[in-house]
Each structure stands twice: as structure tokens, then as C-alpha cells.
C-alpha positions, 0 to 999 in steps of 0.5 A: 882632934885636940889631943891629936893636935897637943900629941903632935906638938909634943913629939918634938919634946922628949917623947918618953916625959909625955908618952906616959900622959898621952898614951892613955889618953889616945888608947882610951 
């Protein structure tokens, strides 16, 4: 899954910038 891929590429990275973006993407 790309998204799972980007999702845990970017948990290094402040997770509280890109939760907001991700999130709805994954709980769609």
C-alpha cells in the first residue's frame, strides 16, 4: 500500500504535522 509505505516514512518526522494529512487518508 503506497499510503502505508509514505505513513511509515513519515513517522519518523513530527507525527502531529503529517497525522492530520495521513489520517484521513487511512481512516477512508
Amino acid at each position: 500500500n503506497l499510503w502505508r509505505e509514505l505513513w511509515e516514512n513519515a513517522k519518523p518526522v513530527p507525527a502531529v504535522n503529517q497525522a492530520p494529512l495521513y489520517d484521513e487518508d487511512l481512516a477512508v
